[in-house]
C-alpha positions in Angstrom: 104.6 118.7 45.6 104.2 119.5 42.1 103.9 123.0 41.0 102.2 123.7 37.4 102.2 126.8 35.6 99.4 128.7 33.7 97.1 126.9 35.5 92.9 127.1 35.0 90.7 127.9 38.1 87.7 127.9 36.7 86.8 124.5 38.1 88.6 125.8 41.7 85.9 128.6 42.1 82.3 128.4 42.1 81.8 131.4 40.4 83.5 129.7 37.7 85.2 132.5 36.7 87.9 131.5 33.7 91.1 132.5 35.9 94.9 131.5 35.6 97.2 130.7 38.1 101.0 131.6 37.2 102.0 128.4 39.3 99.5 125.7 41.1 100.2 123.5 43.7 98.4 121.0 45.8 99.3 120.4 49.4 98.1 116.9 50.9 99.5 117.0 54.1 102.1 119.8 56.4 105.1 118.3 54.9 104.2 119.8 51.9 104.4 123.5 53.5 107.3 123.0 54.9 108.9 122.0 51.9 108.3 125.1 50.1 110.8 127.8 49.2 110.2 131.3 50.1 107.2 132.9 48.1 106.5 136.8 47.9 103.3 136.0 46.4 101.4 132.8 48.1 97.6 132.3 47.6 95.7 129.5 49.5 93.0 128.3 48.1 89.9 126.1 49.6 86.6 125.0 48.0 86.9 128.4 46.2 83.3 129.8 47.7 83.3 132.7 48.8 86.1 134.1 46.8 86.3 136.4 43.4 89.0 136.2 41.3 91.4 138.2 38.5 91.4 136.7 35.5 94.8 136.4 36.2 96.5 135.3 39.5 100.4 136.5 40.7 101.9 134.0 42.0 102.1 130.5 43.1 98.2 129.1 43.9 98.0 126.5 46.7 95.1 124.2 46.8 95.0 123.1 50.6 93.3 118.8 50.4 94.1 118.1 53.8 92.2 115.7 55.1 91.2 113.6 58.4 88.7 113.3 61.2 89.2 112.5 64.1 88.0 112.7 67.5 91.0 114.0 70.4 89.2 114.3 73.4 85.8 113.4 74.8 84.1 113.8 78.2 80.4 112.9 79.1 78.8 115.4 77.2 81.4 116.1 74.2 83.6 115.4 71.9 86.2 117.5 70.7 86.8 116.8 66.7 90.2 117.3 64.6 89.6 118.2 60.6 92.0 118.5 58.0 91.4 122.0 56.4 91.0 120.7 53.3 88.3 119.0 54.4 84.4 119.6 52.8 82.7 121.8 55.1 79.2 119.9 54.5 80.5 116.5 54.5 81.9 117.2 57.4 78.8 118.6 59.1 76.7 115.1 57.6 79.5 113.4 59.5 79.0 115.1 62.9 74.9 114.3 62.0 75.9 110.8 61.4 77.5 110.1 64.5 74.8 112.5 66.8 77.2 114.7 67.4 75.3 118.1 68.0 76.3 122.1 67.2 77.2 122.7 63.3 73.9 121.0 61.9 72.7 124.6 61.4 75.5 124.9 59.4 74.6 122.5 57.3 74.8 122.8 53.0 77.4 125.9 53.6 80.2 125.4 50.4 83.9 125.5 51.3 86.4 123.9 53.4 87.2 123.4 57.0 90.1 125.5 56.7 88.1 128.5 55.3 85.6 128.2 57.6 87.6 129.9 60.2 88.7 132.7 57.9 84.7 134.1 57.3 83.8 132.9 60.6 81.0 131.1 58.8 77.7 131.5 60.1 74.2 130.9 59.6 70.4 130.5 60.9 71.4 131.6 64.5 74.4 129.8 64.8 78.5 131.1 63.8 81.6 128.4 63.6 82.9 130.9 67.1 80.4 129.1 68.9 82.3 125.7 68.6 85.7 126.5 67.8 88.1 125.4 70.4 91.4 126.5 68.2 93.3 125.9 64.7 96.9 124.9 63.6 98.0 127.2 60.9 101.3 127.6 58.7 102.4 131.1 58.8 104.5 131.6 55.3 106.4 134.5 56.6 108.1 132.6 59.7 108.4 129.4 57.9 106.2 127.1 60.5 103.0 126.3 62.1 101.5 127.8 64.8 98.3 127.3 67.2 95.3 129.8 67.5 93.4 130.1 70.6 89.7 131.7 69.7 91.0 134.7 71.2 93.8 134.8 68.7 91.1 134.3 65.8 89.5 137.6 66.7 86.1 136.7 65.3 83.7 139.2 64.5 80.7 138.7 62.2 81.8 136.8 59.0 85.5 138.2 60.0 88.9 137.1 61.5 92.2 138.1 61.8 92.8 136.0 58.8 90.8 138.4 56.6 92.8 141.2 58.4 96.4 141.0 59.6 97.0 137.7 58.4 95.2 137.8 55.1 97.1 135.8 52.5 100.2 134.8 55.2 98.7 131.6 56.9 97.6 128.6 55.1 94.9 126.6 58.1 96.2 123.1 58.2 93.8 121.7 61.5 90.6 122.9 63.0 89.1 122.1 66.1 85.7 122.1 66.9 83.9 121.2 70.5 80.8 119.2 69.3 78.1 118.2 72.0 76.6 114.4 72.8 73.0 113.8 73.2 70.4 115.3 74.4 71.0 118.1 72.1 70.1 121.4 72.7 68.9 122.3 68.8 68.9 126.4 68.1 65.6 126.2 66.2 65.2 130.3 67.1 65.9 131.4 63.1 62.1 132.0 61.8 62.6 130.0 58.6 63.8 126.9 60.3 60.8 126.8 62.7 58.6 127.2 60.0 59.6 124.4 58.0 59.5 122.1 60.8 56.1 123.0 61.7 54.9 122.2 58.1 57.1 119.3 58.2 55.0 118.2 61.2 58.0 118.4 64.1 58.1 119.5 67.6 60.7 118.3 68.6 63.3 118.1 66.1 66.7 116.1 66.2 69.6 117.8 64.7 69.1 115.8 61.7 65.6 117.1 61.3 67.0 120.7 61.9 70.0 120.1 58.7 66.9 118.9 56.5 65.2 121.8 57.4 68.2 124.0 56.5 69.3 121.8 53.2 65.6 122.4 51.9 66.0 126.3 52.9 69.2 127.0 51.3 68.3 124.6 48.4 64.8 127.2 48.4 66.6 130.1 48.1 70.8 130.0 46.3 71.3 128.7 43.2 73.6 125.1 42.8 76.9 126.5 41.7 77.1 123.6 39.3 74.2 125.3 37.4 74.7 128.9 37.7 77.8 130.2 39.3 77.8 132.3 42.8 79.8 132.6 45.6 76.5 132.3 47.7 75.9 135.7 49.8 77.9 138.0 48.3 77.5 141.3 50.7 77.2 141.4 54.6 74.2 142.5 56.4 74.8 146.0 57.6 75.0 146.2 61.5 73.7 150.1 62.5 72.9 152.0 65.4 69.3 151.6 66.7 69.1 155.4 66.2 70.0 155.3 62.6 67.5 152.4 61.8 64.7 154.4 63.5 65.5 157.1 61.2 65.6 155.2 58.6 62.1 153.6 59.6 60.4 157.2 59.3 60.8 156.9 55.4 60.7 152.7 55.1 58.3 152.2 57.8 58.4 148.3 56.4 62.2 147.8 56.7 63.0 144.3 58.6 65.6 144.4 61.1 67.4 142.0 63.9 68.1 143.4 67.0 72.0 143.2 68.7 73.3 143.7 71.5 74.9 147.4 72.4 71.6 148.9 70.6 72.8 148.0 67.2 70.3 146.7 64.5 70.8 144.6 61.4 69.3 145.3 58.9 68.9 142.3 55.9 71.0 143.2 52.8 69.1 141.6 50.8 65.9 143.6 51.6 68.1 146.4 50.9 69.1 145.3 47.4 66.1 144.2 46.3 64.5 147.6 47.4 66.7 149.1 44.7 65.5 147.4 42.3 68.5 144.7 41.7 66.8 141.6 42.1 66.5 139.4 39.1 68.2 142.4 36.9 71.2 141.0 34.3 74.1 143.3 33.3 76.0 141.5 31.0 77.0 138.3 32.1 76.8 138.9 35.8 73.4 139.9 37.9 71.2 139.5 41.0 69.9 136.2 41.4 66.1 135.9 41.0 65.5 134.2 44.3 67.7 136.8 46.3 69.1 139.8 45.6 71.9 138.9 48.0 73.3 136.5 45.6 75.1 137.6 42.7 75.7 135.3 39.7 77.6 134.2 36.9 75.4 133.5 33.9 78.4 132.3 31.6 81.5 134.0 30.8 81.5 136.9 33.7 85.2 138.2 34.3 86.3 138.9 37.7 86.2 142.3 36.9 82.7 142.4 35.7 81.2 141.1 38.8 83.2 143.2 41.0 81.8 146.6 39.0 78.7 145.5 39.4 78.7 144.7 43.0 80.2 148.4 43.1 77.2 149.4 41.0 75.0 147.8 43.6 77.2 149.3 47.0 76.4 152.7 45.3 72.7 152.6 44.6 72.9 151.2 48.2 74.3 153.8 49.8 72.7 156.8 48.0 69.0 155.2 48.4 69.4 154.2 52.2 72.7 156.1 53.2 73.9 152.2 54.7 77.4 151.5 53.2 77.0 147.3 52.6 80.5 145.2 52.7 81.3 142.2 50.2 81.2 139.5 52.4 83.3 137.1 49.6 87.4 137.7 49.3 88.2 139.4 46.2 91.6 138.4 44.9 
């Protein structure tokens, strides 16, 4: 593997933000890892997504572009699928569509890599990666090898793992596996938009094809293409809180929307939240709210790292004091 120095990310993250990499390197298969000398400082990169960067990164950069799919195991109703994490996350969900292969078409249109996937614990329109995942391979830098993860050792939670905790910046994911179904599909059509646009559409009863159109047009609707504006999609959590906080809370926003959970918690939409303060649409500088959704913050052209970080602390503050609900950047700052 080759290793670079003063390398440009700008075209590694889709915020596009103008960072440098001390050192760069591209891994293409395992091998690769294990040929690698001893790093204090190791960075893994994937489709560069959901991440925010320094204008300037420590270190040596790996881009993981392993690829591969293949099918390990089936049985009458399932297959279970190997990816390389380097791997698109989309194409690979058009593949599993392709070949009628049900369970991550809600998924659809979501940027990134395989490998990542597991690190957020990706999730959207009713459905999160946990749901599928049958277990990963990962190389752990500080015992120079590779390991298996069980979903137990993963540790989901929502848009969390032990990879954004204990392991954060130690593992790089090399394999996923991922428990797709076989016709007849059970399709998870419960999410209000996707009904919606089905009904317009003139479906009953959809095919998971017709349920990844549905959620292509919806995303397409609502984030901006990173090739046109730059964003790292969602960029803050939606809040879980205790059903008697949210009732409290409804006694001076009698109009706030909210999901109920399990354990009487309640979600309440960030993007509500945010846009309730007044952020949506609203430049500072070069960075802002998107005008579509307050959730998404953007990159007009020539944002630093740092710039979109202060601002995202401008809008956790404004947050907290209007509602007293402390949101959580959902991206990985660097």
């Amino acid at each position: 593997m080759t290793i670079l120095s003063n390398y440009s990310l700008e075209d590694c993250n889709t915020f596009g933000i103008a960072a440098k990499a001390e050192r760069f390197g591209i891994i293409q298969a395992e091998q690769d890892l294990f040929s690698l000398d001893f790093e204090d400082n190791i960075r893994v990169l994937g489709g560069g997504s959901n991440l925010l960067l320094p204008d300037s990164v420590e270190g040596l950069v790996l881009k993981n572009e392993i690829k591969g799919i293949e099918i390990v195991a089936e049985d009458d109703t399932s297959v279970l699928v190997e990816i390389g994490g380097g791997e698109n996350w989309h194409e690979f969900v058009m593949w599993a569509v392709e070949h009628n292969y049900g369970g991550v078409e809600n998924l659809s249109l979501i940027p990134g890599t395989v490998g990542a996937a597991p690190i957020q614990n990706i999730g959207a329109y009713g459905v999160e990666l946990k749901d599928i995942f049958e277990g990963l391979n990962a190389y752990l830098f500080d015992e120079f090898g590779e390991e298996a993860f069980t979903p137990e050792d993963c540790r989901f939670g929502y848009r969390d793992s032990i990879f954004k905790r204990e392991l954060k910046g130690k593992v790089c994911i090399t394999r996923v596996y991922l428990r797709l179904q076989k016709a007849p599909h059970k399709v998870n059509v419960s999410y209000g938009a996707i009904s919606k646009t089905l009904e317009e559409r003139g479906i009953s009863e959809p095919s998971i094809k017709d349920v990844s159109d549905a959620v292509i047009a919806i995303r397409q609707s609502k984030l901006p293409d990173p090739k046109e504006i730059g964003n790292s999609g969602s960029f803050f959590k939606n809040p879980e809180i205790p059903q008697a906080e949210f009732d409290a809370l409804l006694q001076k926003f009698p109009n706030a929307p909210s999901y109920p959970l399990p354990n009487e918690m309640v979600k309440v939409p960030a993007g509500w939240l945010i846009d309730q303060c007044g952020f949506k649409g609203v430049r500072y500088g070069n960075t802002g709210c998107y005008k579509n959704q307050a959730l998404v913050l953007v990159n007009y052209g020539g944002a630093t790292g740092k710039e979109v970080y202060d601002f995202s602390e401008k809008v956790l503050q404004t947050v907290l004091e209007k509602f007293g609900i402390q949101l959580e950047r959902e991206v990985n700052v660097w």
